[in-house]
C-alpha positions as CSV (number, residue, x, y, z in Angstrom):
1,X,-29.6,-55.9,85.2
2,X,-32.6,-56.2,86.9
3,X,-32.8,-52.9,88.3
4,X,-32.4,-51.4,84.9
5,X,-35.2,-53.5,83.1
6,X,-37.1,-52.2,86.1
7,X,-36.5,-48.5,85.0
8,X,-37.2,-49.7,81.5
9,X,-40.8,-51.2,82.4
10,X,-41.6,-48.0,85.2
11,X,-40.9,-45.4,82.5
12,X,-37.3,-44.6,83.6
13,X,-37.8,-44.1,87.1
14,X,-37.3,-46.8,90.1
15,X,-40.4,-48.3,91.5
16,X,-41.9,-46.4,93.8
17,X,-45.1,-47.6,96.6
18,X,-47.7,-47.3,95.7
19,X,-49.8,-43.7,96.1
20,X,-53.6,-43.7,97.4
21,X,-55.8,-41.9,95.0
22,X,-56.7,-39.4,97.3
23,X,-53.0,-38.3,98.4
24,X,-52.7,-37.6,94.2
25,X,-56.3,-35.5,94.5
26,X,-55.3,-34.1,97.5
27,X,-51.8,-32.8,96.2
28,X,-53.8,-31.4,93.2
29,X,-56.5,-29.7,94.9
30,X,-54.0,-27.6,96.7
31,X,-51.9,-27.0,93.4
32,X,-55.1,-25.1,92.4
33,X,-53.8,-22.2,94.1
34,X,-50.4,-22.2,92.5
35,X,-51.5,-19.9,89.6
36,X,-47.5,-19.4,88.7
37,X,-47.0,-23.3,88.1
38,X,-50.5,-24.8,87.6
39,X,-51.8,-21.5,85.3
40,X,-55.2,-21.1,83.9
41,X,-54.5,-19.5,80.6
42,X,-52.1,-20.5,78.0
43,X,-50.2,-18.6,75.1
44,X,-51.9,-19.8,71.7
45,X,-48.5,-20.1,70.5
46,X,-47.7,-22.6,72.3
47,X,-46.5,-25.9,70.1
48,X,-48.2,-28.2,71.9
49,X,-51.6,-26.9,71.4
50,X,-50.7,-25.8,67.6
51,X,-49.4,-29.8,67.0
52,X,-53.3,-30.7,68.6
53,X,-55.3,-28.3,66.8
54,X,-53.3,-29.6,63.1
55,X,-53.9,-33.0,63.8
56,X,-57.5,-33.1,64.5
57,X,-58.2,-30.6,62.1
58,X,-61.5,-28.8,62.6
59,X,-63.3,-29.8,65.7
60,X,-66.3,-27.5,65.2
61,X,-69.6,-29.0,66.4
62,X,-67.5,-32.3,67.6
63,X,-67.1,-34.4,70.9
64,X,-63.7,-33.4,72.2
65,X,-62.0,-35.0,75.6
66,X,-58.9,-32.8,77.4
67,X,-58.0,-35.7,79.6
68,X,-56.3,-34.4,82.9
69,X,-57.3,-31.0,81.7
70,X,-56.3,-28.8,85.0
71,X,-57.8,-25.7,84.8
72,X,-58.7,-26.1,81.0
73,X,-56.3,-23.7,79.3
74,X,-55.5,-26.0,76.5
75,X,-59.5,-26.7,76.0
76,X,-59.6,-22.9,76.5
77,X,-57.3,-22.2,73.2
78,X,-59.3,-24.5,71.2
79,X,-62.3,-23.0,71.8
80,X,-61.3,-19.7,70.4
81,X,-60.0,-21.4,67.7
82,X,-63.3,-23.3,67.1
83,X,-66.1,-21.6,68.5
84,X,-68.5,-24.4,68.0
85,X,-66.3,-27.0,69.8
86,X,-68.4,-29.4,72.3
87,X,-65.0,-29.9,74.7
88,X,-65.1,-31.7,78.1
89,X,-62.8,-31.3,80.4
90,X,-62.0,-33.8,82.9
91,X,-59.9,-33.6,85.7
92,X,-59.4,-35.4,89.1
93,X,-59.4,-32.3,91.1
94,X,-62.3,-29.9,91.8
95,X,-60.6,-27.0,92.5
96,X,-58.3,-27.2,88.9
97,X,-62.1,-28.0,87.7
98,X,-63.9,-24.7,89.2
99,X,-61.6,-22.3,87.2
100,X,-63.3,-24.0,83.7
101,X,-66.3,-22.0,82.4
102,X,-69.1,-22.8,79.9
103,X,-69.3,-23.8,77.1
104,X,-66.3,-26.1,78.4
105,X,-67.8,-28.6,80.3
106,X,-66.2,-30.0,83.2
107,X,-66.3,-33.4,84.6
108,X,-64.3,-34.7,87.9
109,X,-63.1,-38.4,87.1
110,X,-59.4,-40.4,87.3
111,X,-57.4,-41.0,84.3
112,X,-58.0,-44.5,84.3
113,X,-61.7,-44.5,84.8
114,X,-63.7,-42.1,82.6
115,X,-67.9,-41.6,83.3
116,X,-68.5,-41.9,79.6
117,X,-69.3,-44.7,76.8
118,X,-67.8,-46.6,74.8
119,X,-66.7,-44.5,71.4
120,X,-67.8,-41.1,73.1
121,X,-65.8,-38.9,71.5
122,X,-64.3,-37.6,67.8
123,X,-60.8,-36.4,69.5
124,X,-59.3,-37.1,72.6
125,X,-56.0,-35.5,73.8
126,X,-53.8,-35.6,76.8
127,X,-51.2,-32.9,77.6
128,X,-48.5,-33.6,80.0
129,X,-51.2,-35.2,82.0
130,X,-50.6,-39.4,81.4
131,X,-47.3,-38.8,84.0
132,X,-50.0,-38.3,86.7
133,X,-51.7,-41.6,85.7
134,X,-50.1,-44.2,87.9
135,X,-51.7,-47.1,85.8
136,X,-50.4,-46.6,82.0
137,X,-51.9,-49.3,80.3
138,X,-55.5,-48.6,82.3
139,X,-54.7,-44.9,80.9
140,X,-54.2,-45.6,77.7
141,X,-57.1,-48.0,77.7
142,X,-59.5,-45.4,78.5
143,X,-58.4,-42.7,75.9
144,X,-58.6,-45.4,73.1
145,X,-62.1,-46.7,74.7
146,X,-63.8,-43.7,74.8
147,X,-63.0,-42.7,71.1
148,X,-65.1,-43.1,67.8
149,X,-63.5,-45.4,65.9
150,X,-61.6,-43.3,63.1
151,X,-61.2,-40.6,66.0
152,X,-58.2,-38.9,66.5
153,X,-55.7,-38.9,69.5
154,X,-53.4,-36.7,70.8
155,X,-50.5,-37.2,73.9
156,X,-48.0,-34.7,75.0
157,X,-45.8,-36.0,77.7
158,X,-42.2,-36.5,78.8
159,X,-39.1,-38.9,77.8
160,X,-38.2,-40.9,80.1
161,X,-34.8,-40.6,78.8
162,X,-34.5,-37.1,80.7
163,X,-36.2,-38.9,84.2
164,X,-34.4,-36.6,86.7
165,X,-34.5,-33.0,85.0
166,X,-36.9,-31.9,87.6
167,X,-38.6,-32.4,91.2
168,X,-41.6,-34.6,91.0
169,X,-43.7,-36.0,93.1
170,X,-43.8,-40.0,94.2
171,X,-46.5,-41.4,91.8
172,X,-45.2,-39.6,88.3
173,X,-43.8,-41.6,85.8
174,X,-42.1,-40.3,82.4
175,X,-42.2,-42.4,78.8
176,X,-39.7,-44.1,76.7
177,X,-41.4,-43.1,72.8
178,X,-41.1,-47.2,71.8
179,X,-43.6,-48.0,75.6
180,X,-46.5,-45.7,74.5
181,X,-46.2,-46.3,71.0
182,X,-46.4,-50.1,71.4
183,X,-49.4,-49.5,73.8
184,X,-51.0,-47.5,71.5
185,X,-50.9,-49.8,68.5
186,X,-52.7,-52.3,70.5
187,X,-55.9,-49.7,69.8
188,X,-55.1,-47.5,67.0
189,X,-54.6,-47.9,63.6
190,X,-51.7,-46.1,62.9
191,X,-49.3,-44.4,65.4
192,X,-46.5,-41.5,65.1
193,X,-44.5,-39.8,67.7
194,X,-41.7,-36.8,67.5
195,X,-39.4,-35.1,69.7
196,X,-41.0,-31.4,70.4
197,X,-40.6,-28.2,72.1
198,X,-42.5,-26.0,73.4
199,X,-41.8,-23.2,70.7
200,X,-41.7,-24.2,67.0
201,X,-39.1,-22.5,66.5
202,X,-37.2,-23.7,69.1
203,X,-35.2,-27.2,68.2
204,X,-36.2,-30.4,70.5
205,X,-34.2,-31.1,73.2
206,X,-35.6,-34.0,73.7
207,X,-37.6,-33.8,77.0
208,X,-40.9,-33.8,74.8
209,X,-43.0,-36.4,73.2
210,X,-45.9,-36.0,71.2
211,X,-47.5,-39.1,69.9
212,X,-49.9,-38.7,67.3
213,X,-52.9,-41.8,67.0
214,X,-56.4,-42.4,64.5
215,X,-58.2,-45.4,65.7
C-alpha cells in the first residue's frame, strides 16, 4: 500500500535520489548533438503544436514563453504561423539554446525558476518538457506566475499510466491527468485535459496528455 501511494504521489514511477541540477544540464548539453532524438525542426503537422496554436488563438505582437523549449522547433512553427510573435525560449541547456535564432529569443534558466516578472507573458506553453522538472508543484508555480492574468496555458506531457514504455533517465517523472489538473486549478480559472496523439488523425493511445488552462 504504501509503495503504490508512493507511485501515485511521484507520477507513477518509484522514488528515485535525488539528481543535482547540473548532472540534468549536463546530460542535456550533450543531447544537443543528438540531432536524430533531440531535433531542431519540427513537422507543422504535428498535433501538438496544432492543439497550441488553436488554443491561444492569434499570438501576433504577444509575449509568448516555450518553457523547456530545446532547440526551439515548437517556437519555430509558431513563428511561421505568426510572423509578428515576441516568443522566448527558455531552456536549461546552452547548447539546445545556440541552435535558436532571432526573432526567437533565448534565455538559459530551470523550470522552476524563470528570470522574468510576475504576469510576463500572454501565453505560456510546455511541450513534453514538465517530465524534466524534478519539482512539479515549483514547475507549475512558475508557468502560472509568469502569466497575465486571463493568459493562456498550454502542457503536453506523458501519462503516468504508461510509466515504463520507454528508457528514461533518473530524475523524469510522467503525470496522472487528475495530479496536474488539480495543481493547476490552484492558479487557473478553468482547466481541461484530453488524451492526444501525435497525428490528428491518429486515435490516442493514451501516452499523451494535453492540459489546456486561462488564468
Amino acid at each position: 500500500m504504501l509503495n503504490w501511494l508512493k507511485q501515485k504521489l511521484t507520477g507513477g514511477r518509484p522514488t528515485a535520489a535525488a539528481v543535482p541540477l547540473q548532472q540534468i544540464r549536463q546530460s542535456f548539453e550533450q543531447a544537443a548533438a543528438d540531432e536524430e532524438h533531440f531535433p531542431s525542426t519540427i513537422d507543422p503537422r504535428i498535433f501538438h503544436v496544432q492543439l497550441i496554436q488553436r488554443h491561444f488563438g492569434d499570438i501576433n505582437n504577444k509575449f509568448t514563453l516555450d518553457a523547456g523549449s530545446g532547440k526551439g522547433r515548437f517556437a519555430r512553427v509558431l513563428l511561421d504561423q505568426n510572423p509578428q510573435a515576441k516568443i522566448v525560449t527558455l531552456d536549461l541547456a546552452l547548447a539546445m539554446l545556440h541552435h535558436v535564432q532571432a526573432p526567437l529569443k533565448p534565455v538559459c534558466g530551470t523550470l522552476t525558476q524563470y528570470p522574468f516578472p510576475d504576469h510576463t507573458f500572454d501565453f505560456v506553453y510546455a511541450t513534453e518538457s514538465l517530465e524534466h522538472a524534478v519539482d512539479i508543484n515549483a514547475a507549475i508555480t512558475e508557468l502560472t506566475r509568469v502569466l497575465k492574468p486571463g493568459g493562456k496555458l498550454v502542457i503536453i506531457d506523458k501519462n503516468a499510466e504508461h510509466w515504463g514504455r520507454f528508457k528514461t533517465p533518473a530524475w523524469e517523472q510522467w503525470f496522472h491527468r487528475d495530479q496536474l489538473t488539480s495543481l493547476l486549478k490552484q492558479h487557473c480559472q478553468t482547466v481541461e485535459s484530453d488524451f492526444i496523439s501525435y497525428w490528428e488523425d491518429v486515435p490516442p493511445d493514451g501516452l499523451f496528455i494535453a492540459w489546456r488552462a486561462t488564468k
